[in-house]
C-alpha positions as CSV (number, residue, x, y, z in Angstrom):
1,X,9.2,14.3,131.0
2,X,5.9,12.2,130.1
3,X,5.9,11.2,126.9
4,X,3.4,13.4,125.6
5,X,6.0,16.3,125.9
6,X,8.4,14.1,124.2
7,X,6.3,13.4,121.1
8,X,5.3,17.2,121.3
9,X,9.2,18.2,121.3
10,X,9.9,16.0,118.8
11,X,6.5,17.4,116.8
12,X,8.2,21.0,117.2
13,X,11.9,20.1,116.5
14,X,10.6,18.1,112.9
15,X,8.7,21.6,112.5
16,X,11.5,23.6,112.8
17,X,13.6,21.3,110.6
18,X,10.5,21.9,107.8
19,X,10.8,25.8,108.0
20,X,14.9,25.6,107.9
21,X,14.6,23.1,104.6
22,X,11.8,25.4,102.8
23,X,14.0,28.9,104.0
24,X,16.7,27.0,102.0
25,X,14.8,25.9,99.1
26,X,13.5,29.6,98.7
27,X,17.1,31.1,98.8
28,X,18.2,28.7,96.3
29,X,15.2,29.4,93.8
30,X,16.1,33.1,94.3
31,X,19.6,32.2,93.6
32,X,18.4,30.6,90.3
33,X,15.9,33.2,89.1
34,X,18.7,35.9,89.7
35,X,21.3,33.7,87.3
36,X,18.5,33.7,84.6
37,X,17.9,37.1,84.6
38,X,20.9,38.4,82.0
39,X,19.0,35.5,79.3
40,X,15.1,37.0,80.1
41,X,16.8,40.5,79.3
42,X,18.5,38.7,76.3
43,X,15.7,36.6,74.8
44,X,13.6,39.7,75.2
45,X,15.6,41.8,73.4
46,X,16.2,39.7,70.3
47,X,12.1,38.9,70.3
48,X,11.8,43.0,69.8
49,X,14.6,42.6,67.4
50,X,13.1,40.2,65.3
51,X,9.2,42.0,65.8
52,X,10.7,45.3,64.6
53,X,12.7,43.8,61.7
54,X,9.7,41.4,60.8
55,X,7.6,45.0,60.8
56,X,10.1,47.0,58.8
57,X,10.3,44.0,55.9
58,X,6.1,44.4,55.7
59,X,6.3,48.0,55.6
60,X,9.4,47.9,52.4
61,X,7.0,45.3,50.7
62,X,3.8,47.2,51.2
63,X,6.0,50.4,50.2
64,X,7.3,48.4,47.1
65,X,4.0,47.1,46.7
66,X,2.1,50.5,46.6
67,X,5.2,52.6,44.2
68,X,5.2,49.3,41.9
69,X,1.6,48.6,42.1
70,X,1.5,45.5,41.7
């Protein structure tokens, strides 16, 4: 082999190498996102929690507010 075909070989084996390392990376940041999940449902949940309850303490003092009438 000259060594043109060497360097080229060596060129396509570093390539390969590349894809296998960024294949991995991707599984692992799948493998990440999937553990986070349960806390975006979590977090979610307690942000519509606390925007309902933050709504439903306006409307009692707008209700108290308007039978008062103050």
């Amino acid at each position: 082999m000259s060594e043109t075909t060497t360097s080229h070989l060596d060129l396509d084996l570093a390539e390969k190498v590349l894809k296998i390392a960024n294949l991995h990376a991707d599984s692992e940041l799948k493998n990440a996102q999937r553990a986070f999940l349960p806390w975006q449902f979590m977090l979610s949940a307690l942000g519509l929690a606390f925007t309902a309850g933050a709504g439903l303490a306006a409307g009692v003092f707008a209700l108290m507010k308007w039978k008062v009438g103050g």
